[in-house]
C-alpha positions as CSV (number, residue, x, y, z in Angstrom):
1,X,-19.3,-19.2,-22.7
2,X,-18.3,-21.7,-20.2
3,X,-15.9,-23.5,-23.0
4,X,-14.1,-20.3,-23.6
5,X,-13.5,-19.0,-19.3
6,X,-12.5,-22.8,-18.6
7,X,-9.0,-22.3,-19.4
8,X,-9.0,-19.3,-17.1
9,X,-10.2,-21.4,-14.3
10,X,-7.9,-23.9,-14.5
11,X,-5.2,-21.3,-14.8
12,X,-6.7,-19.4,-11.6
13,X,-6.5,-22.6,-9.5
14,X,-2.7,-23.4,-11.2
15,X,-1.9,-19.7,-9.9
16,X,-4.0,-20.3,-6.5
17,X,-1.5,-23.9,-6.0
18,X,1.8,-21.6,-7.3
19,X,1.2,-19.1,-4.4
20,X,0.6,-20.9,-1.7
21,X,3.8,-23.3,-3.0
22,X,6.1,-20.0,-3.0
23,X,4.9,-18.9,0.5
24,X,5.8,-21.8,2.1
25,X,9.2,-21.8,0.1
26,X,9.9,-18.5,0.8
27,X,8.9,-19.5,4.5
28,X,11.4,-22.0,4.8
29,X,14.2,-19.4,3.0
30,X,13.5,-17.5,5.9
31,X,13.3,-19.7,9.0
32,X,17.0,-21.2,7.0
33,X,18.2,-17.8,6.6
34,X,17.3,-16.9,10.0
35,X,19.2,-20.1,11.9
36,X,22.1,-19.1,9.5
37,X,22.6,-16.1,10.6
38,X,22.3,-16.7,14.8
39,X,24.8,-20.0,14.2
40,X,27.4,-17.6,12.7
41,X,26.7,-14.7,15.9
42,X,26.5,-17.8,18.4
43,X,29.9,-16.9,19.8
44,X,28.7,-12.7,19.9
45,X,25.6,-13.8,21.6
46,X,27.4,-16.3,23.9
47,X,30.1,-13.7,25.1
48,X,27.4,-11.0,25.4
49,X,25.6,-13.0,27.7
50,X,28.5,-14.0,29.8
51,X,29.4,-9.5,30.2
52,X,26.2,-9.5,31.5
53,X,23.3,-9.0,28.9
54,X,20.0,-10.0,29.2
55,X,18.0,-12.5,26.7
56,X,15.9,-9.4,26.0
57,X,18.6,-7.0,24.9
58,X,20.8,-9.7,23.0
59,X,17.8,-10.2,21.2
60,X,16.7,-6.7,20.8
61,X,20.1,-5.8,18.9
62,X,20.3,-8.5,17.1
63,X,16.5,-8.4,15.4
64,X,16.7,-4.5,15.1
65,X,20.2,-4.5,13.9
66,X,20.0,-7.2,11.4
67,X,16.7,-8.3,10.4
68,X,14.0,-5.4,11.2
69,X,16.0,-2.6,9.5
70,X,17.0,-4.1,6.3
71,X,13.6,-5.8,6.0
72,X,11.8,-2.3,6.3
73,X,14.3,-1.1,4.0
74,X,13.8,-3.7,1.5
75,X,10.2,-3.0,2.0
76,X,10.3,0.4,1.2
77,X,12.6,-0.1,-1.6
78,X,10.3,-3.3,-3.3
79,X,6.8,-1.0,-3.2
80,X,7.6,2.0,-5.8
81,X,9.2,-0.9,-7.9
82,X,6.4,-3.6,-7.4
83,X,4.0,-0.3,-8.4
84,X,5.6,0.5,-11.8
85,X,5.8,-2.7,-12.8
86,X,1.8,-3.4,-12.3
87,X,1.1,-0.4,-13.6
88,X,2.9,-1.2,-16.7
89,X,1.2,-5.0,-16.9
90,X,-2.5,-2.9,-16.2
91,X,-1.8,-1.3,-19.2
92,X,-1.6,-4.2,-21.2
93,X,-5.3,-5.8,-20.1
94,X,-8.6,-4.5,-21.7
95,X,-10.2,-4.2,-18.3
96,X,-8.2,-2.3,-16.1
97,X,-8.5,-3.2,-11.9
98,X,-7.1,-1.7,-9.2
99,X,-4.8,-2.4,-6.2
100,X,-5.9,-1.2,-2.9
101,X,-3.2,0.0,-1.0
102,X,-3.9,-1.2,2.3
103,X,-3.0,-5.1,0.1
104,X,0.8,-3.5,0.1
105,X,1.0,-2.7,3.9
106,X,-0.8,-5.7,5.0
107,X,1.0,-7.8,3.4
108,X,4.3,-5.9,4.7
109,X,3.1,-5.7,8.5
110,X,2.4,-10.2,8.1
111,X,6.1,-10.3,6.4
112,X,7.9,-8.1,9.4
113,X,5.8,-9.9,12.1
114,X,6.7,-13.3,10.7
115,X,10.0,-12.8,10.2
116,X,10.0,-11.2,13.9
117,X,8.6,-14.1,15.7
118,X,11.3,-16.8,13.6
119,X,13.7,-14.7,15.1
120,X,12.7,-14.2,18.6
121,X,12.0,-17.7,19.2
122,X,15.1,-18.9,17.5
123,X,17.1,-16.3,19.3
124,X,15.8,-17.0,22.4
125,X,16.9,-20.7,22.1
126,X,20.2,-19.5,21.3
127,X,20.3,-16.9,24.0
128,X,19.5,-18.7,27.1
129,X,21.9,-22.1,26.0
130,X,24.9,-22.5,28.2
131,X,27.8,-19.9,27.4
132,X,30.8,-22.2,28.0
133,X,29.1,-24.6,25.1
134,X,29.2,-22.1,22.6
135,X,32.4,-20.3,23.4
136,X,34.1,-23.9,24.2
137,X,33.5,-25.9,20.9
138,X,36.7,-24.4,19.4
């Protein structure tokens, strides 16, 4: 019995390896994505702050504006599709198991609080540099 599950085993620890491989890439997609985006909005963020915003509400636009709300909504749209498609691969095994769905919101709250805190720290770098830098390197 052992001889026959040892192939799963290894192929548990291989998948194990994988995921913890594609978090950190798709880590590193975001924090990329992320610095891409506030180095093209440097200049918005620069001349916002010299009409008198604060940090806090630069920041506030620019997380809800363009990373909470089209995260959420690619959240919402990813779940009914992510469920069809493991209800289809269930169907395929002998022994069927179930997905809790608190797995589906947890893991959706750690992605929108990550992807938060990239952005607040990197934007608050951005935000309290020196205007005249930003607005002057052209």
């Amino acid at each position: 019995i052992e001889a026959f599950y040892s192939s799963e085993e290894k192929f548990n620890v291989v998948l194990k390896w994988g995921t913890i491989l594609s978090f950190f890439i798709v880590s590193f997609g975001l924090i990329c994505f992320v610095l891409f985006i506030i180095e093209q909005r440097i200049k918005e963020i620069s001349i916002r702050k010299v009409n008198g915003a604060t940090t806090f509400q630069i920041i506030r636009i620019i997380i809800i504006n363009e990373f909470l709300f089209p995260s959420v909504a690619a959240i919402v749209l990813m779940l009914p599709l992510n469920l069809i498609v493991l209800r289809g691969l269930r169907q395929s095994f002998v022994m069927d198991y179930n997905v809790n769905w608190w797995i589906y919101i947890a893991t959706s709250i750690v992605i929108i609080i990550f992807l938060i805190l990239i952005t607040f720290y990197h934007l608050f770098k951005a935000a309290n540099m020196n205007p005249v830098e930003a607005l002057n390197s052209e």
